[in-house]
VMD Tcl script that draws the C-alpha trace (Angstrom):
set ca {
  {0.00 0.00 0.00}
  {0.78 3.46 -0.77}
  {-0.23 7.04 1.03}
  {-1.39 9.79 -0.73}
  {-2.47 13.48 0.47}
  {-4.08 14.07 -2.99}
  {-8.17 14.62 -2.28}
  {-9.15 13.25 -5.38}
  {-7.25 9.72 -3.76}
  {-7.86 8.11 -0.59}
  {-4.85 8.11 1.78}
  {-4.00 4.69 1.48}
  {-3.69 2.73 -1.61}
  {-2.88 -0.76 -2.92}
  {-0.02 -0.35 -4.80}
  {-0.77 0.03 -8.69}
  {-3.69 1.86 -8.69}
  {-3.04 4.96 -9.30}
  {-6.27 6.89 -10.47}
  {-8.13 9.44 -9.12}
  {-11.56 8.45 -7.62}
  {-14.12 9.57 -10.43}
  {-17.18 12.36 -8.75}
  {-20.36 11.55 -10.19}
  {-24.56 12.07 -8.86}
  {-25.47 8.92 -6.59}
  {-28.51 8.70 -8.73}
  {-26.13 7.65 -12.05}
  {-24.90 5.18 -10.24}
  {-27.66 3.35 -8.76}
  {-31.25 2.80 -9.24}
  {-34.13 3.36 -6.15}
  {-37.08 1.40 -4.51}
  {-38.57 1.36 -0.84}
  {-39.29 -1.18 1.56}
  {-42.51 -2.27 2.17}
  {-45.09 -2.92 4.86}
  {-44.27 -5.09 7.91}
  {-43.05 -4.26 11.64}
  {-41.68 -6.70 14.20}
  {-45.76 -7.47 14.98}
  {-45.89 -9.74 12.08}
  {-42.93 -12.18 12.90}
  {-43.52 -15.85 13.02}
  {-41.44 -18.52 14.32}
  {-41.28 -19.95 10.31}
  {-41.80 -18.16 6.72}
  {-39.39 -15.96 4.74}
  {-36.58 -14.20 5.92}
  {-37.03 -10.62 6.80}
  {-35.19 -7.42 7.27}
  {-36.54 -5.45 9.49}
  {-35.42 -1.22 9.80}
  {-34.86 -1.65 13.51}
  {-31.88 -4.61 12.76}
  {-29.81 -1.29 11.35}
  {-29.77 0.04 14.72}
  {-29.74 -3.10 17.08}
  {-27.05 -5.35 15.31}
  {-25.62 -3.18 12.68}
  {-23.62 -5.09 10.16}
  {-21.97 -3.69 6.38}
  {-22.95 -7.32 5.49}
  {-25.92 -9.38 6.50}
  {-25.54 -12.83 5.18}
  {-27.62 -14.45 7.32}
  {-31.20 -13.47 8.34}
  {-32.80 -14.97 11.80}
  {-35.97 -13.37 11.64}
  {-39.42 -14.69 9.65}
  {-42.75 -13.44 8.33}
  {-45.85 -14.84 6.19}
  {-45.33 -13.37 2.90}
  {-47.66 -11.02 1.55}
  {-48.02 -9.99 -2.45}
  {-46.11 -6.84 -3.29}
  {-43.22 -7.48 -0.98}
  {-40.16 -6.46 -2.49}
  {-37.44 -9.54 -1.81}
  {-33.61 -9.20 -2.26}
  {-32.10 -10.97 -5.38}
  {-27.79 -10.38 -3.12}
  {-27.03 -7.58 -5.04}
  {-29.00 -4.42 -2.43}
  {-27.40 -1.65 -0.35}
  {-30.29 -0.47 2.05}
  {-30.33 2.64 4.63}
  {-32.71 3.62 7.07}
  {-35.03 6.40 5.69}
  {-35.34 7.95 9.31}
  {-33.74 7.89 12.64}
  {-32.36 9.89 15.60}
  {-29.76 11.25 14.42}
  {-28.40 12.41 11.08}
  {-25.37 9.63 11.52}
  {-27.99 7.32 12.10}
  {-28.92 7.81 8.68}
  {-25.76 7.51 7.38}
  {-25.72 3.82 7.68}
  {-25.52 1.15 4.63}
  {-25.57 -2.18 4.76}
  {-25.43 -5.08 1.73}
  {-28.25 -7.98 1.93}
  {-25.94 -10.88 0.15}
  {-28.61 -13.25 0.62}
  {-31.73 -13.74 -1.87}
  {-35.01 -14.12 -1.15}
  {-34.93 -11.67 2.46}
  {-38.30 -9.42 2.52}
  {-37.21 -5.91 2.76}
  {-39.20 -4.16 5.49}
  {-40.71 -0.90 5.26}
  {-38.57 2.11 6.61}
  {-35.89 0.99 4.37}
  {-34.23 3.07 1.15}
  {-33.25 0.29 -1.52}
  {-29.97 1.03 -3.59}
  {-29.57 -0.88 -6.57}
  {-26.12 -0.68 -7.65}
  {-25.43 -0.46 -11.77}
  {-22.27 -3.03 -13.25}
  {-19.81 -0.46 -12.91}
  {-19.77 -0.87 -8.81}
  {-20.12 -3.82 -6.11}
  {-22.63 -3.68 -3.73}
  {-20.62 -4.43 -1.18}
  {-18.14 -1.35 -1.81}
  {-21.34 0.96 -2.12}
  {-22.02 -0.46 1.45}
  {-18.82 0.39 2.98}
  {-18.27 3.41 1.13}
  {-21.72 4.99 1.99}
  {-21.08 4.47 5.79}
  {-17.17 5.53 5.96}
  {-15.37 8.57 5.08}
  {-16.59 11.77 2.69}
  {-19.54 10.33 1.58}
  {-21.24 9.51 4.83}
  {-20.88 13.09 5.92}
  {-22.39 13.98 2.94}
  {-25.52 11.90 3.64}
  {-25.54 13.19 7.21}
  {-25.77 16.42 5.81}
  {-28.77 15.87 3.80}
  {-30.49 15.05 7.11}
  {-33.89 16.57 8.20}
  {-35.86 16.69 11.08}
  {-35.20 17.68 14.92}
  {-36.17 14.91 17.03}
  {-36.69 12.49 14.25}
  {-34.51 12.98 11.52}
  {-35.28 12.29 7.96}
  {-33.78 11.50 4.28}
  {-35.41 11.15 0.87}
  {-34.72 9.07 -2.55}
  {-34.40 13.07 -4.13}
  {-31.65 13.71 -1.62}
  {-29.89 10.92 -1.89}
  {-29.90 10.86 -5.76}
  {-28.14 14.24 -5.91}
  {-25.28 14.17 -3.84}
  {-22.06 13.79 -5.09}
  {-20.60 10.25 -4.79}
  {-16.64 9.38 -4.80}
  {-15.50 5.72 -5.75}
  {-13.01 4.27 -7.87}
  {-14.16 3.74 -11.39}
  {-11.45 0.62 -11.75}
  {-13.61 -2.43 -10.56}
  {-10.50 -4.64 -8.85}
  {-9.71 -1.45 -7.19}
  {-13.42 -1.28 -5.07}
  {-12.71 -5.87 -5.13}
  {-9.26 -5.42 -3.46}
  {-10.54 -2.82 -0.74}
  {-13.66 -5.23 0.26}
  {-11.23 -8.10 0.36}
  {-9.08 -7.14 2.94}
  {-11.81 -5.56 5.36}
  {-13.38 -8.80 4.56}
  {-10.58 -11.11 5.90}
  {-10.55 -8.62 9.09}
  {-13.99 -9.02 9.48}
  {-13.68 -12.87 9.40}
  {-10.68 -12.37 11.70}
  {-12.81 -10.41 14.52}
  {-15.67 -12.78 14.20}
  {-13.45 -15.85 15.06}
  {-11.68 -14.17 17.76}
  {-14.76 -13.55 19.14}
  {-15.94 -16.74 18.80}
  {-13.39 -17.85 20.66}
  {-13.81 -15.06 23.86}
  {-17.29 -16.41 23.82}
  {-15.72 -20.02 24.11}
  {-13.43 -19.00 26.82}
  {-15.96 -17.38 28.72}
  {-18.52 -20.38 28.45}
  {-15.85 -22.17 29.42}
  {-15.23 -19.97 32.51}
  {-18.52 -20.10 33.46}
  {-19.07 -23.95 33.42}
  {-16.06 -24.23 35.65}
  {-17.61 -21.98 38.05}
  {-20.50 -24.19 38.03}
  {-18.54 -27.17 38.61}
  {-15.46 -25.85 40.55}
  {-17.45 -24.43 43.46}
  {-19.54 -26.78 45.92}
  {-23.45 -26.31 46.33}
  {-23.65 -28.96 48.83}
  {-20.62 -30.61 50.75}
  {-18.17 -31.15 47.57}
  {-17.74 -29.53 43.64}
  {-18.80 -31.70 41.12}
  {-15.34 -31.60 39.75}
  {-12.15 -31.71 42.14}
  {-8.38 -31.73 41.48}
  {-6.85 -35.18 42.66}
  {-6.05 -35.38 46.16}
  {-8.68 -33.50 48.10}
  {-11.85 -35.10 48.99}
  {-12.97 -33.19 52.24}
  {-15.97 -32.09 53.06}
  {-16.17 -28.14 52.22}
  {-17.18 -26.16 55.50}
  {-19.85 -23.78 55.09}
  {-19.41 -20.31 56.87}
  {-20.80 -16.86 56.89}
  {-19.02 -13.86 54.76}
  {-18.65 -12.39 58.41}
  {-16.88 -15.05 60.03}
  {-14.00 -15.37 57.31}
  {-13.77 -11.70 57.08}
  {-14.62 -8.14 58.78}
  {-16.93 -6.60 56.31}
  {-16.63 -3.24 56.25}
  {-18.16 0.06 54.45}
  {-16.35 2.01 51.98}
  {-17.36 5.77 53.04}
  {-17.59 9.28 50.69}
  {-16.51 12.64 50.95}
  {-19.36 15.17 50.95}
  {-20.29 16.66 48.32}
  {-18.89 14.21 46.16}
  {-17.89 16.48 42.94}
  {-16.03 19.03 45.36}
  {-12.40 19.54 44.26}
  {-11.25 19.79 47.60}
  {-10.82 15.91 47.79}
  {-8.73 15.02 45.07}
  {-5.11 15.66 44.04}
  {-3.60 14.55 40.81}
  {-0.30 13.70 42.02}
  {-1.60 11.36 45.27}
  {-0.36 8.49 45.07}
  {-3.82 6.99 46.36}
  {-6.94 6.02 43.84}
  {-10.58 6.88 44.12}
  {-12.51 3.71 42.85}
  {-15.54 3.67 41.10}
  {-17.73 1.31 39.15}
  {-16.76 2.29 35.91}
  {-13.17 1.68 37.02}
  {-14.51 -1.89 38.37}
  {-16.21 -2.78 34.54}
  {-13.77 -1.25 32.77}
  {-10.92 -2.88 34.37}
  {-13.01 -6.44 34.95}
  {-12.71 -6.03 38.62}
  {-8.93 -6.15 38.85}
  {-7.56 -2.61 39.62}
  {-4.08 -1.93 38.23}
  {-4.73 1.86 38.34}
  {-7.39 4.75 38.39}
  {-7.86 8.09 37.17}
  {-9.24 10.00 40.03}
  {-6.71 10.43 43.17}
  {-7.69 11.21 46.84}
  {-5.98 14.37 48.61}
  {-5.22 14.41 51.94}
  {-8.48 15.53 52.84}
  {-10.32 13.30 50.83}
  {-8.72 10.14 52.18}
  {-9.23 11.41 55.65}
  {-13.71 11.04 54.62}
  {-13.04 7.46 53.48}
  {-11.39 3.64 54.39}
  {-8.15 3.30 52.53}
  {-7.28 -0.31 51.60}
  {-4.15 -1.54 50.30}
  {-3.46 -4.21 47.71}
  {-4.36 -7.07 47.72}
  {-7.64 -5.97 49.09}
  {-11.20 -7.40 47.68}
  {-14.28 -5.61 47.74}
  {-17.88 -5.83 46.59}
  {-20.37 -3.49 44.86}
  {-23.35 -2.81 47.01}
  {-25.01 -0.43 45.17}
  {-26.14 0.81 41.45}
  {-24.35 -2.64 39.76}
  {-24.54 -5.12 42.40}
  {-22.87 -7.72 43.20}
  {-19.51 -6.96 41.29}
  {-16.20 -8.56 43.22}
  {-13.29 -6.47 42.92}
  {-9.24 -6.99 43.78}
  {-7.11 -3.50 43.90}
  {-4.00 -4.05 43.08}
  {-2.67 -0.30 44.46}
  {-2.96 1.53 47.64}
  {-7.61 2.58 46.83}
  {-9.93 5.12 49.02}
  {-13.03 3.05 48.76}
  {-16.43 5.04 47.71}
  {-19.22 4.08 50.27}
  {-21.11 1.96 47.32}
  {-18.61 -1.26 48.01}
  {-18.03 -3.55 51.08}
  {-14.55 -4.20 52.21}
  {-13.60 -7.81 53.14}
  {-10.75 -6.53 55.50}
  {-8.44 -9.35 57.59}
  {-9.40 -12.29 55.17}
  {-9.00 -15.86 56.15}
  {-9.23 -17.11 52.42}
  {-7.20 -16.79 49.61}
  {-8.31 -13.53 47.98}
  {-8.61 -14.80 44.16}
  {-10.42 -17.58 45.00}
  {-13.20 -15.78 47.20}
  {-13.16 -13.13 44.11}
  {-13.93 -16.05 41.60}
  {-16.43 -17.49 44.26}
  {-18.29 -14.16 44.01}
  {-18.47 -13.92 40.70}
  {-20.08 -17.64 40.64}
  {-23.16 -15.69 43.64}
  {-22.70 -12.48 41.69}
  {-27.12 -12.82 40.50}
  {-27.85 -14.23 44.07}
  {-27.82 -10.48 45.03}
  {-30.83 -9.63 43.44}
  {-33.26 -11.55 45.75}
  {-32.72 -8.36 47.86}
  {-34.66 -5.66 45.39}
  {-38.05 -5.00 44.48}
  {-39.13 -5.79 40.79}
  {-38.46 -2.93 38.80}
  {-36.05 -1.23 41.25}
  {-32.57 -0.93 41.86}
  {-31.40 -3.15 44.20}
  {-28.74 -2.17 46.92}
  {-27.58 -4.32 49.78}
  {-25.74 -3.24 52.79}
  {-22.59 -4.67 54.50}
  {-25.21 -6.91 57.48}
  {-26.56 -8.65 54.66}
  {-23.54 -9.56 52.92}
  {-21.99 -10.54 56.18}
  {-24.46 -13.08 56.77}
  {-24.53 -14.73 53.25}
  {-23.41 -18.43 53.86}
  {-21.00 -19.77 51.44}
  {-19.51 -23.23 51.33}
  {-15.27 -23.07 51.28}
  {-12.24 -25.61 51.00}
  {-9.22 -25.87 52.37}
  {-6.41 -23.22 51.74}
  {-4.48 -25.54 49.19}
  {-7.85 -26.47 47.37}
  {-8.62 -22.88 47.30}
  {-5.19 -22.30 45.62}
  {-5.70 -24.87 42.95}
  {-9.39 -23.47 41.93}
  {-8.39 -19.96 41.72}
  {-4.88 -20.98 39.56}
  {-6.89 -22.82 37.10}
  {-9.69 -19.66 36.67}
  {-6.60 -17.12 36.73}
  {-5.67 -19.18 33.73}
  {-8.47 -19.10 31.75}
  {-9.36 -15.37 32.62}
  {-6.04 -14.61 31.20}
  {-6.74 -16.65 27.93}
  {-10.17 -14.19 28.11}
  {-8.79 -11.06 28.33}
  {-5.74 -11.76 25.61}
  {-8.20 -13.04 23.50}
  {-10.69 -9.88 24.06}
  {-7.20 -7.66 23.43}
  {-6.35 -9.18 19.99}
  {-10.10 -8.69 18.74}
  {-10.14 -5.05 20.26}
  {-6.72 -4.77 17.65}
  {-8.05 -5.49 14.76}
  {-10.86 -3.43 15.52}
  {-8.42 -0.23 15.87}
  {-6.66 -1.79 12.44}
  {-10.34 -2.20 10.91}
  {-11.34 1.37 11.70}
  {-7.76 2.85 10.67}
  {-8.42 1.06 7.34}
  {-12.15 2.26 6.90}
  {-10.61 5.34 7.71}
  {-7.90 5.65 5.46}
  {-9.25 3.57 2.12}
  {-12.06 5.87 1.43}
  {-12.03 9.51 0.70}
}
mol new
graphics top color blue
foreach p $ca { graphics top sphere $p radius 0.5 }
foreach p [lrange $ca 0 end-1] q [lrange $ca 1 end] { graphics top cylinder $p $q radius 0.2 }
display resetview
């Protein structure tokens, strides 16, 4: 690949194409239609595939290959032959809008709400996809926008703006190819986070005793696990806030101790290697201060989310600390995670649910010995790690995917 500053050329470039992208009316280059009737009250478990406006905003795709969702057909439906770029005709906002995707797959009912590009021989479908959604263009549909609180955009607008592509047909192939091996590359590394984290959550399952024993054990232990109250293998203890929250007073950039909140906690999947916000001397004076290792537990807002701080944390009055432990911290974190939805029981349908540091306390758990322990929360550090490389490499090609999008089209 090549760069380029030219505007007429996209930035980067497969080497030996060397044209300028030709300008021409949207409307020369493609012919109209509109979907037609239906809304998600007329799916059926069986019938003909459908797409439906609202899949655009739930689970957009550039390329839908594969349809999941059925109606009874009806006469005048208009039904994809693979070769249709659709947009939504309305939305929230004007980037809404700005949103193609390709339907590769015949026979798929296109759903009212939808604008229907045919594309003419001299373009792919699946470029006009891409290319509608990323760089110059997509502005340029954004711009065409109308509305305030519902935006809209017509066939008439859409006809006239000014499209940019490259006339040279192997030159739109060679761009689709590569974001299409990146695409396959995300899905599968996904596929495989997904696999990890099923994984994960079958060992919890079976790692962790509901009775007297797990229903899987590592060779060499066969006791009896001992159940005991949170409160008797640890002092539970309230995190505590300054007051008002938001005033300045209680922070300092260059203290060396944290502030933790819950975004930190999701963010960071419950293990704290650092945080943004820092206490001042003041501030840590209005709160407990834990140092690392030190697990806690959300209590309010997200519930239920087991946390280990790995640096010296002023802990916000929304978590429990489980201060002196008598268990091996990782595996009581893991063992959390397995109860994490037994929290729940504790709020009112349709509320948020909040639970304070006497009814944590007295939640029984069964636990092993302190070498059993060990061996259950090696093997789930193991496959955590495998979870979180895995969910790094896919959040890579992402960042290469969107340098690419951003950098192939003008």
């Amino acid at each position: 690949m090549t760069k380029s500053d030219d505007k007429r050329v996209p930035a980067l470039r497969f080497k030996g194409f060397t044209d300028e992208w030709e300008q021409r009316k949207l409307g020369n280059l493609v012919t109209f239609s509109k979907g037609k009737g239906y809304t998600k009250k007329d799916l059926t478990e069986k019938g003909v595939p459908i797409f439906l406006y609202g899949t655009l905003y739930t689970n957009f795709h550039e390329k839908y290959d594969d349809i999941h969702t059925y109606v009874k057909m009806r006469s005048g439906s208009i039904i994809s032959n693979g070769s249709e770029v659709v947009l939504p005709d309305s939305g929230e906002t004007a980037l809404d809008i700005a949103r193609a995707s390709w339907i590769s797959k015949k026979g798929v009912i296109l759903a009212g709400g939808l604008l229907i590009l045919y594309p003419k021989d001299n373009i792919s479908s699946e470029f006009l996809a891409y290319s509608l959604t990323y760089g110059r263009n997509h502005k340029t549909i954004a711009t065409k926008a109308q509305g305030k609180s519902i935006v809209h955009i017509h066939k008439n607008d859409l006809e006239n703006i000014f499209y940019r592509y490259p006339r040279n047909v192997n030159n739109q192939k060679r761009i689709i190819k590569i974001l299409d091996k990146l695409n396959k590359c995300i899905l599968l590394q996904q596929r495989k986070s997904k696999q990890l984290k099923l994984l994960k959550k079958a060992m919890l399952q079976t790692l962790f005793a509901n009775k007297i024993a797990p229903q899987l054990r590592f060779q060499g232990f066969i006791d009896s696990w001992k159940q005991r109250k949170l409160g008797e293998v640890a002092n539970i203890l309230r995190g505590a806030s300054p007051r008002p929250i938001k005033d300045p007073k209680w922070f300092d950039s260059n203290s060396k101790i944290g502030w933790i909140r819950i975004s930190d906690v999701t963010k960071q999947h419950g293990r704290i290697h650092n945080l943004e916000q820092h206490l001042s001397k003041a501030g840590q004076d209005k709160t407990r201060v834990v140092y690392p290792p030190s697990l806690l537990l959300s209590i309010a807002a997200s519930v239920g989310y087991p946390v280990i701080t790995y640096i010296e944390t002023g802990v916000h009055d929304g978590f429990v600390i489980f201060d002196k432990p008598k268990f091996n911290v990782d595996f009581m974190f893991f063992k959390l995670q397995q109860i994490q939805k037994t929290w729940n029981k504790y709020g009112q349908p349709g509320s948020q649910v909040n639970i304070n540091s006497s009814i944590v306390s007295n939640t029984k758990i069964l636990i092993p010995n302190n070498n059993e322990q060990l061996q259950i929360s090696n093997i789930l550090k193991k496959i955590e790690k495998c979870i979180h490389l895995q969910q790094g490499k896919t959040k890579k090609l992402k960042n290469l995917k969107q340098f690419l999008l951003q950098n192939m089209f003008i």
